[in-house]
C-alpha positions in Angstrom: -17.1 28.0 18.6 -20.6 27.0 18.9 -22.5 25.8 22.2 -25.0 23.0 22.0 -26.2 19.9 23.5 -25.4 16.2 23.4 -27.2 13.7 24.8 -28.3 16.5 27.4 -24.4 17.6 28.2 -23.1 21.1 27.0 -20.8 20.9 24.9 -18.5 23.4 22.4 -17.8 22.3 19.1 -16.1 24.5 15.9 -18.1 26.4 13.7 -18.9 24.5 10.6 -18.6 21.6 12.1 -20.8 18.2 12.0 -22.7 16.5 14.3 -20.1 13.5 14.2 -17.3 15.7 14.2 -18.6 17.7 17.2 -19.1 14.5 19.0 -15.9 13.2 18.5 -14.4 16.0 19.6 -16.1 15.5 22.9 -15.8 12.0 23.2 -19.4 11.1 22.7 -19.4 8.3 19.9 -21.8 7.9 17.3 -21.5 4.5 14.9 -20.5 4.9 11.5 -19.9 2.7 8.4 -19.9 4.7 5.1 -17.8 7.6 6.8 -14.0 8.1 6.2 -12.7 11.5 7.5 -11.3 13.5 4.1 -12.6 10.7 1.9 -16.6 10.6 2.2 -18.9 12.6 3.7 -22.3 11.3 1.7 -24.7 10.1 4.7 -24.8 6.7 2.3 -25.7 4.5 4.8 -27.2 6.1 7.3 -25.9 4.5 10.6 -25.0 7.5 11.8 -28.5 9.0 12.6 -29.4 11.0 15.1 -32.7 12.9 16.6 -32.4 16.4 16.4 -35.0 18.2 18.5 -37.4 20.3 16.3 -36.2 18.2 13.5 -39.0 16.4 11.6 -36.9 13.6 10.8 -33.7 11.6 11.7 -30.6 13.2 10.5 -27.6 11.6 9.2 -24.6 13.1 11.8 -21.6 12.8 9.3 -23.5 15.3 7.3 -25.7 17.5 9.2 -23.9 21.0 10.5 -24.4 21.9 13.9 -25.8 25.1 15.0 -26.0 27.6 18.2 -28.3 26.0 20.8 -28.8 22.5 19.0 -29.5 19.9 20.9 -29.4 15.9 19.8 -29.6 13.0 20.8 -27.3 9.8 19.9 -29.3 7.0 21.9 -32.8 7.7 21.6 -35.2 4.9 21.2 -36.0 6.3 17.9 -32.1 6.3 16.9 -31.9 3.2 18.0 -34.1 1.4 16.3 -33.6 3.1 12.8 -30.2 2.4 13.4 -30.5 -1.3 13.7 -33.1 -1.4 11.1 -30.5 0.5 8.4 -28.2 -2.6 9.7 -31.0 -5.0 9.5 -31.2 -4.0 6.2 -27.6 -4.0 4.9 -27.7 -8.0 6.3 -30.5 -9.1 4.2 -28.5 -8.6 1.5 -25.7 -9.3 2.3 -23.8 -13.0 1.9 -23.3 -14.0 5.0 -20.6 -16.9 5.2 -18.9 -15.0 7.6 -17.1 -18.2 8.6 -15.1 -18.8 5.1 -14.6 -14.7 4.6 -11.3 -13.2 4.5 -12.3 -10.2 7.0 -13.8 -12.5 9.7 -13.0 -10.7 13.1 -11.6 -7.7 11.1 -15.3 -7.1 9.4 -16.8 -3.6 10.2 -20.0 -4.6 9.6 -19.7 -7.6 12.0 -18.5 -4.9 14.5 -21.6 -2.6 14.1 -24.1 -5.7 13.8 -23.0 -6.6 17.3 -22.9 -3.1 18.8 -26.4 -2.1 17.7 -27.7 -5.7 18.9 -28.8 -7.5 15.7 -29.5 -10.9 16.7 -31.4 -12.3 14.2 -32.5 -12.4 10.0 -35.0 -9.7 10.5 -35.8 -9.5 6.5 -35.8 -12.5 4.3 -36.2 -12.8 0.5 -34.8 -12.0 -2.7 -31.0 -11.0 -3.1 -29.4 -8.4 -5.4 -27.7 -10.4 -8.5 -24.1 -10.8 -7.5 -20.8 -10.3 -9.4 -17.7 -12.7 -8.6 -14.7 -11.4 -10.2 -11.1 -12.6 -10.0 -10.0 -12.0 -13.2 -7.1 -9.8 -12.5 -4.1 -10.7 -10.7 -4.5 -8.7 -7.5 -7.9 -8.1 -6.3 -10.9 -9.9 -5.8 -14.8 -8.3 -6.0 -17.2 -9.8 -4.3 -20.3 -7.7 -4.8 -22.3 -10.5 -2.3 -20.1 -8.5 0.5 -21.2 -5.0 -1.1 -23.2 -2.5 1.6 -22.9 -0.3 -1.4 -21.3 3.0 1.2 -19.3 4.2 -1.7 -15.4 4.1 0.2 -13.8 2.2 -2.6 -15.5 4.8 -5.0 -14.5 7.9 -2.9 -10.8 6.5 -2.7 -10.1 5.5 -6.5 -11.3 9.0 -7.5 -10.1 11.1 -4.6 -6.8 9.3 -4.1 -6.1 7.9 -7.7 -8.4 10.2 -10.1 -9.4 7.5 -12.0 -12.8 6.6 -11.2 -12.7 2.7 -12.3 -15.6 2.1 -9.3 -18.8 3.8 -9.4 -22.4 2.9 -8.9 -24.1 0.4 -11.2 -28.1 0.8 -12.1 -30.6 1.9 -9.3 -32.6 0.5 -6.5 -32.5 -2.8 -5.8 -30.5 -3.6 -8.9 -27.7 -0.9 -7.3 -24.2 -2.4 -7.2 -20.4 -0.9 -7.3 -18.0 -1.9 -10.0 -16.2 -0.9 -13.1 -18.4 0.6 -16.1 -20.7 -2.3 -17.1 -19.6 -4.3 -14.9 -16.5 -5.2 -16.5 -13.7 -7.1 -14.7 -10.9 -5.2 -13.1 -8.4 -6.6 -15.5 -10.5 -5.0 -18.6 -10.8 -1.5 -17.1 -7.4 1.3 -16.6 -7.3 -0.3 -12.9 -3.9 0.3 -11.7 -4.1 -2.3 -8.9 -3.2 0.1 -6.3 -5.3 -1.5 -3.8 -6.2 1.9 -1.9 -9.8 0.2 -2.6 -9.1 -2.7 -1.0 -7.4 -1.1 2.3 -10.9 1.3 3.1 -13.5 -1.5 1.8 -15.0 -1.7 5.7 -15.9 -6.0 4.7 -14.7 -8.1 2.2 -16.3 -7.1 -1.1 -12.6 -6.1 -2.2 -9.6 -8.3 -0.9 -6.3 -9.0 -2.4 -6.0 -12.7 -4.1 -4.7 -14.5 -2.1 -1.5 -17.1 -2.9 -0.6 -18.0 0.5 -1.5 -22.4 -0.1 0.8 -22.0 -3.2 3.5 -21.0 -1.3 2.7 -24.0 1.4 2.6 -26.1 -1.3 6.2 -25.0 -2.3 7.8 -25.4 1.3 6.3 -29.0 1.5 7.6 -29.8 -1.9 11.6 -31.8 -1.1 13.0 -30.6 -4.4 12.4 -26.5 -4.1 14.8 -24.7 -2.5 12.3 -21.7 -0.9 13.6 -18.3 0.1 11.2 -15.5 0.9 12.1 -11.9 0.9 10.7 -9.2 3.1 10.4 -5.5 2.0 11.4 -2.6 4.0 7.9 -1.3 5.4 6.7 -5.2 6.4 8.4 -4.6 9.5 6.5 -1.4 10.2 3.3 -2.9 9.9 3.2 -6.6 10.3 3.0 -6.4 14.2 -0.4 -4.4 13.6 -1.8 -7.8 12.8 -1.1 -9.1 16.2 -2.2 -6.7 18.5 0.6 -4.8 18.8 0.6 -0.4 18.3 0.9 0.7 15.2 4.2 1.8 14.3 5.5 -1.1 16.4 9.0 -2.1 14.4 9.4 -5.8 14.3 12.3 -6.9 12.1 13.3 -10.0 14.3 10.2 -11.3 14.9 9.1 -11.7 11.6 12.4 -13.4 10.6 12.3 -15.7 13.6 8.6 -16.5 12.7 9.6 -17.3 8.5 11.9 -18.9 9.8 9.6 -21.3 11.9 7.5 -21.3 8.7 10.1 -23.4 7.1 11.6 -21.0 4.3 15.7 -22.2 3.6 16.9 -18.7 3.5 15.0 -15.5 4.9 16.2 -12.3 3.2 15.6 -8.7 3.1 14.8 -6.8 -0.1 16.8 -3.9 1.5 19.6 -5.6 -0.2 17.5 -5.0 -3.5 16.8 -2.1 -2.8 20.7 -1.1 -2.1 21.1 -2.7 -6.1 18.2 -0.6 -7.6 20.1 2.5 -6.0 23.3 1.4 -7.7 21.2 0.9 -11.2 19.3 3.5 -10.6 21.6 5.9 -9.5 24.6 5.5 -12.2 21.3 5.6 -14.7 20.4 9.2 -13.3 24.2 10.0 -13.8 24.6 9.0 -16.9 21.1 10.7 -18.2 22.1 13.9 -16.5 25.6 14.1 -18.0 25.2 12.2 -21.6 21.7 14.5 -22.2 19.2 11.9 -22.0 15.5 11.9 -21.2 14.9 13.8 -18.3 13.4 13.9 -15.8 13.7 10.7 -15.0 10.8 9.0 -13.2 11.5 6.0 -10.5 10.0 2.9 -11.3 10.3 1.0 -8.2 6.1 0.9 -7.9 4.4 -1.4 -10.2 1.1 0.9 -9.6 2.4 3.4 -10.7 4.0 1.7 -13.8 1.0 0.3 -14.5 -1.0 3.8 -14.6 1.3 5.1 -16.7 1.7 2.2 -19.5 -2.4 3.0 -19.4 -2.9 7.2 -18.8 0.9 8.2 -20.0 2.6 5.8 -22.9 3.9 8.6 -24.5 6.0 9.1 -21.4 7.8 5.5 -20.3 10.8 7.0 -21.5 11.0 9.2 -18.8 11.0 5.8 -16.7 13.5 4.6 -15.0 14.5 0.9 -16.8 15.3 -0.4 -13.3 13.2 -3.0 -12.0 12.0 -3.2 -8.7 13.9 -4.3 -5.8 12.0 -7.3 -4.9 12.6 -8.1 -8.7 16.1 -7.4 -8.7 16.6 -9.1 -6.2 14.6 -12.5 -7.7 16.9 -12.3 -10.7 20.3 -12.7 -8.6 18.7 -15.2 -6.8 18.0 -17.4 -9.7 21.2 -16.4 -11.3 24.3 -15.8 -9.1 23.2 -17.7 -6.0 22.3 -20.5 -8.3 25.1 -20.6 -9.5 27.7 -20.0 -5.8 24.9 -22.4 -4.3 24.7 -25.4 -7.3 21.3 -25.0 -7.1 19.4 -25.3 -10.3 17.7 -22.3 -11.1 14.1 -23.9 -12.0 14.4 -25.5 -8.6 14.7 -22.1 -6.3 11.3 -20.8 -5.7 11.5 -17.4 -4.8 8.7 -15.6 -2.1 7.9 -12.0 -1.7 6.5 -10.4 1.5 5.1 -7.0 0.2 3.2 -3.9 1.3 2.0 -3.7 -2.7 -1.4 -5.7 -4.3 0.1 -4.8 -7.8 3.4 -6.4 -7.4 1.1 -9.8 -7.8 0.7 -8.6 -11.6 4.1 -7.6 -11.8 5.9 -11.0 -11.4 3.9 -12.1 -14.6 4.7 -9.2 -17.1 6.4 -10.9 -19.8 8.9 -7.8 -19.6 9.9 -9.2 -16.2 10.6 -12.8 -17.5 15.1 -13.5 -18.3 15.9 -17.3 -19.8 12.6 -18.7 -19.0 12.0 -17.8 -15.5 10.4 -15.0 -13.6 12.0 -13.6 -11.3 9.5 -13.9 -8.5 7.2 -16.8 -8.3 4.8 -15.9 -5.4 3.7 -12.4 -3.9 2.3 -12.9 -0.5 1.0 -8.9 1.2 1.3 -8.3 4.7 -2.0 -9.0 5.4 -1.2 -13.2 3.9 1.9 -13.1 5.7 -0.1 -12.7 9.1 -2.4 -15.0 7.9 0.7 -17.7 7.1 1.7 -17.0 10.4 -1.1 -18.0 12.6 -1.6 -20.9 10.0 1.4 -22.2 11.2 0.4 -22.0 14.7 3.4 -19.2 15.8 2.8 -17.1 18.7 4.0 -13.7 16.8 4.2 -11.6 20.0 6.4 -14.2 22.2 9.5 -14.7 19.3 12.5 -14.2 19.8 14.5 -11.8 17.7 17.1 -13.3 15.1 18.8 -12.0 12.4 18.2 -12.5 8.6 20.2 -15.1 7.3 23.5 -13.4 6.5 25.3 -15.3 3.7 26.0 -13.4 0.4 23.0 -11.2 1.0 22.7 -10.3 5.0 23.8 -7.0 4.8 21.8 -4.1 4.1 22.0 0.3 4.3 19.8 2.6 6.0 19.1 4.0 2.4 17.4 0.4 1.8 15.1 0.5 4.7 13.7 4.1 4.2 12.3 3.0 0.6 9.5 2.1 2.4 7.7 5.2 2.5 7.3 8.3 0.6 10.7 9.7 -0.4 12.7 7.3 0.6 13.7 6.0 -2.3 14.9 9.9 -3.8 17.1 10.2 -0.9 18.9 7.0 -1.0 19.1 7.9 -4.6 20.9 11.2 -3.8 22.7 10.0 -1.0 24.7 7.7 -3.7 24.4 10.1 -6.2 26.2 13.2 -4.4 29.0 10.8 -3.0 29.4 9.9 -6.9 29.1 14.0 -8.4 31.9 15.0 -5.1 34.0 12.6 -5.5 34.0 12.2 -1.6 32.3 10.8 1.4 29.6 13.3 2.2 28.7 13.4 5.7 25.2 15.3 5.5 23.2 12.8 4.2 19.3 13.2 5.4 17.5 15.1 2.6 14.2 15.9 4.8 13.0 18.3 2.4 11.8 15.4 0.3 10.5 13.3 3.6 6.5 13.3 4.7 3.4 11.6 4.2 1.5 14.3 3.0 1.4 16.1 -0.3 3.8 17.0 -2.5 7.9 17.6 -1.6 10.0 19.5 -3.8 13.7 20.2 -3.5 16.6 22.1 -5.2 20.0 20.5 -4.1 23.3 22.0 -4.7 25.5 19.4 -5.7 29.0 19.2 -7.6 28.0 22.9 -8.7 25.2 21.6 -10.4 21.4 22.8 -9.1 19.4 19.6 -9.2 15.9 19.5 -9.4 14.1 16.8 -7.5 10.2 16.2 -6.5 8.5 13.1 -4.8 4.6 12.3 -5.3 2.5 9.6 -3.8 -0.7 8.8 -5.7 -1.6 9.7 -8.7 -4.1 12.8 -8.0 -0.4 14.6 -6.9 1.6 13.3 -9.5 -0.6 13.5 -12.4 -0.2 17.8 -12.8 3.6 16.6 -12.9 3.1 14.6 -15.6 0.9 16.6 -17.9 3.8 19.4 -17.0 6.2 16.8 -18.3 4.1 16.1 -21.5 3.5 20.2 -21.7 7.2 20.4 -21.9 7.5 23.0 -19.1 8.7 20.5 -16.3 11.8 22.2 -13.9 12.4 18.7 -12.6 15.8 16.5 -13.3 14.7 13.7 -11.2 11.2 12.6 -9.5 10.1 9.6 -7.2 6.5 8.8 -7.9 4.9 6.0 -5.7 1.4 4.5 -6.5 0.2 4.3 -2.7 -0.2 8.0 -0.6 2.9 7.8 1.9 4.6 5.2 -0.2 4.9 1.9 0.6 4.0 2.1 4.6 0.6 2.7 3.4 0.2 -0.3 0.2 -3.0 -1.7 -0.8 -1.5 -5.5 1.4 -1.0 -3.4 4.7 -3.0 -4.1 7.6 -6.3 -2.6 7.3 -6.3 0.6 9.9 -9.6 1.0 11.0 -12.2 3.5 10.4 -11.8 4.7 14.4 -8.4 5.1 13.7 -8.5 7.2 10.8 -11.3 9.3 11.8 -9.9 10.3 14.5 -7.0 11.8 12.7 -4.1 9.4 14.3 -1.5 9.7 11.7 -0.7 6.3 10.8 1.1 6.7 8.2 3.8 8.9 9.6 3.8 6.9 12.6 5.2 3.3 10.2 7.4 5.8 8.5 9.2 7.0 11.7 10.0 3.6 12.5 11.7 2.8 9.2 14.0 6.3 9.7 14.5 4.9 13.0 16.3 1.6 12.0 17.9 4.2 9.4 19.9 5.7 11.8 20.3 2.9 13.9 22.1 0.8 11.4 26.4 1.5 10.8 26.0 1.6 6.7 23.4 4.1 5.7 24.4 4.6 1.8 23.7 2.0 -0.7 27.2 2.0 -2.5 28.9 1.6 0.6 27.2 -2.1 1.1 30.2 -4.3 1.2 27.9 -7.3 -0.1 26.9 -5.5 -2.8 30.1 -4.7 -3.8 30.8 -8.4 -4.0 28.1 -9.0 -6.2 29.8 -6.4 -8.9 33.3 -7.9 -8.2 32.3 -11.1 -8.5 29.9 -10.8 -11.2 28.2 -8.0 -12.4 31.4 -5.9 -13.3 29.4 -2.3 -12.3 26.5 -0.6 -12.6 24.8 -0.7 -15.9 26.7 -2.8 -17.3 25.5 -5.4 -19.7 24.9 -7.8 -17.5 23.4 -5.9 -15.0 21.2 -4.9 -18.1 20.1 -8.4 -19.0 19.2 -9.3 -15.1 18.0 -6.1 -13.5 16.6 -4.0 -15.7 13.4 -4.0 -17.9 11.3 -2.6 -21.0 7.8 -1.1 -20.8 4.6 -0.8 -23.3 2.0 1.1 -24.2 -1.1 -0.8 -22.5 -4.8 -0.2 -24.3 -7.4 2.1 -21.6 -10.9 0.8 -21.7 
């Protein structure tokens, strides 16, 4: 440990450590903007200064190591002003319609204007040339919003490996964005959104569909059901005050309910039919000799990566579509049909953790007899914003219950897809019922749960050693993959999500704030506890054991795989061209 002085108390910090992180370990706080905790540590934008006695100038405290005897000071006139001159700064150049922005009252840099007391335009002139660009399907660049701290870079490389963000030119002329300032859509962006969830204003945002959707519920002659996925109920009470983690099931039905939707489902049912594909596909691989391992295909990031950085590996991809999708097509198909609803006329919403499930409802792969599958994908983050549009006071609802003809029911194997390795043990939990021949009562496969790294597994089952692995981004899958391509893989069977922690943790959650994540609160493990929660709360917790879904194979389907489960639920991929 090392002694030194803050603001003139004594304090003991670890060796190595920073000025900020010394700090925050004593509860002294120090503004920050650029600063993520395990994603950048560049002094960018140097808010963070600090005087440093015998220093000859101010030093940047996310950066500067402490040492025996130091002492500094946070709130020195000096640090004071500098500070509010770097933020001074940042506004000159910096659009600021705060009014019509999508992060107005969730901006950082409206946070930190206000702490450090900026009051007024204190530079005026000429403004960096700005790039507009909402060319691809899920996210929106506003380089007008820019303060140029480098997050979005840090996070695409660090989290992703890809590096589609980086700095543009030099001084004044400096701006983030793809390689010449290409569009997103014309660059290997997987449309992750990781970018979008640390961007600390709104220079990155998801596009936003939410007055298409309005549009659809005032419209007499659509018949509008919305779908929620598993890890929206984690989450979506973040938006209105309420602790993270907070799980909030019947509130947001009550509140789509208000919103005017005619049927309010949840894509665990979709996800309980991607187990069934999914599952007899994994069989049927494993015991006819096909391509193994086979990879899950439930996250259209992920897809979308490897279409770009992997084509010679989509046959190691499951065909199954996603559950949202699956789900899409039997609406449109054998609810039309029980209901005497006209296909064209059901409109069909999806409330998703994901930014890249926008692109996914328009891959022509995804399209059966005319008609995608999905026709709107609001995130979280739109959801919330429906919500209060509609003028619902989220925290006082009532619980109800989604609407439970044909498709009410749901398995605890459904609701932990939502996060990391969820959707590899619902998988096996299907799977070994199917290889025994029997009702297995141990069904919790925690070797492959957690939010953090990668999660291996060897699982005895019907005398057979099965190999399984789960990754979440692709800086941890990707040495899978080029083991895979090396021919030296061990693996029968691997989950691979686009988002680190899965779903709980998509590119449309509610932003967490940089507080929050510096100060190492686990977020992410905290919205996956409460989907393993409702897991064991709930009476069915395999997928095959879904009564409703065995209807829907009675009644229509025949079984798993077959040919018209082919036509509806499952789907082709392509080699896609990198910049």
């Amino acid at each position: 440990m090392v002694k030194l002085k803050i603001n003139n108390q004594e304090i003991e910090a670890a060796e190595g450590s920073t000025i900020l992180e010394a700090a925050r370990a004593n509860n002294i706080h120090i503004p920050t903007l650029c600063y993520l905790k395990d994603l950048t540590g560049t002094g960018a934008c140097r808010v963070c200064q600090v005087e440093v006695k015998g220093a000859r100038n101010l030093c940047a405290a996310c950066i500067y190591p402490i040492s025996e005897g130091m002492e500094v000071y946070t709130n020195s006139k000096k640090a004071l002003d500098a500070r509010r001159g770097v933020v001074e700064l940042m506004l000159s150049n910096h659009s600021k319609n705060c009014l019509q922005c999508i992060r107005n009252n969730n901006c950082e840099l409206q946070r930190l204007a206000a702490q450090v007391g900026v009051r007024e335009d204190a530079f005026k002139g000429e403004k960096t040339k700005p790039t507009f660009d909402d060319a691809s399907e899920g996210i929106v660049r506003d380089t007008s919003k820019c303060v140029l701290c480098g997050r979005c870079v840090s996070a695409c490389e660090k989290i992703q490996g890809l590096g589609v963000l980086n700095y543009i030119n030099r001084g004044f002329k400096t701006s983030v964005g793809p390689v010449f300032d290409l569009s997103l859509k014309d660059v290997n962006c997987m449309q992750c959104g990781q970018c979008v969830n640390v961007c600390p204003v709104g220079a990155l945002h998801e596009k936003e569909t939410i007055h298409e959707v309005i549009e659809a519920l005032n419209d007499p002659s659509k018949h509008v059901i919305v779908q929620t996925a598993p890890a929206i109920r984690a989450a979506l009470g973040e938006e209105f005050g309420m602790p993270i983690g907070t799980k909030v099931t019947g509130k947001m039905v009550t509140a789509l309910k208000l919103c005017g939707f005619d049927r309010v489902y949840d894509t665990d049912y979709g996800a309980d039919l991607t187990i069934m594909e999914e599952g007899n596909e994994f069989l049927h691989r494993i015991k006819k000799g096909g391509v193994l391992p086979m990879i899950t295909s439930c996250s259209p990031g992920w897809v979308n990566y490897c279409e770009r950085e992997y084509p010679d590996l989509l046959d190691h991809l499951s065909s199954c579509k996603s559950p949202h999708m699956m789900f899409g097509a039997i609406l449109k198909s054998y609810y039309a049909e029980v209901k005497g609803i006209d296909p064209k006329d059901i409109y069909v919403v999806s409330i998703m953790p994901c930014v890249a499930k926008k692109g996914e409802i328009n891959k022509k792969e995804n399209v059966h007899d005319g008609m995608q599958d999905v026709d709107a994908v609001l995130t979280t983050r739109e959801c919330a914003r429906l919500i209060r549009m509609f003028g619902i006071d989220f925290a006082d609802l009532k619980d109800s219950e989604f609407d439970q003809d044909m498709f009410g029911e749901y398995s605890g194997a459904g609701v932990i897809f939502g996060t990391s390795g969820g959707v590899m043990e619902a998988a096996l939990r299907t799977v070994a019922d199917i290889l025994e021949n029997k009702e297995l009562k141990n069904i919790e496969y925690k070797a492959v749960r957690g939010v953090e790294g990668l999660k291996e597994a060897t699982l005895e089952i019907a005398g057979m050693e099965i190999h399984v692995a789960v990754a979440h981004s692709m800086k941890i899958a990707k040495p899978l993959l080029d083991d895979i391509r090396n021919g030296v893989s061990k693996y029968h069977f691997i989950e691979i999500m686009g988002c680190p922690g899965g779903c709980i943790n998509g590119g449309g959650m509610p932003y967490v704030s940089a507080d929050v994540r510096n100060s190492g609160f686990n977020y992410k493990a905290k919205r996956a506890a409460a989907l393993y929660a409702e897991d064991e709360e709930l009476p069915v917790r395999k997928s095959h054991e879904n009564k409703q879904i065995q209807a829907l194979y009675e009644n229509y389907l025949g079984e798993p795989n077959s040919e018209k489960a082919h036509h509806l639920l499952h789907t082709t991929y392509n080699k896609r061209e990198r910049f």
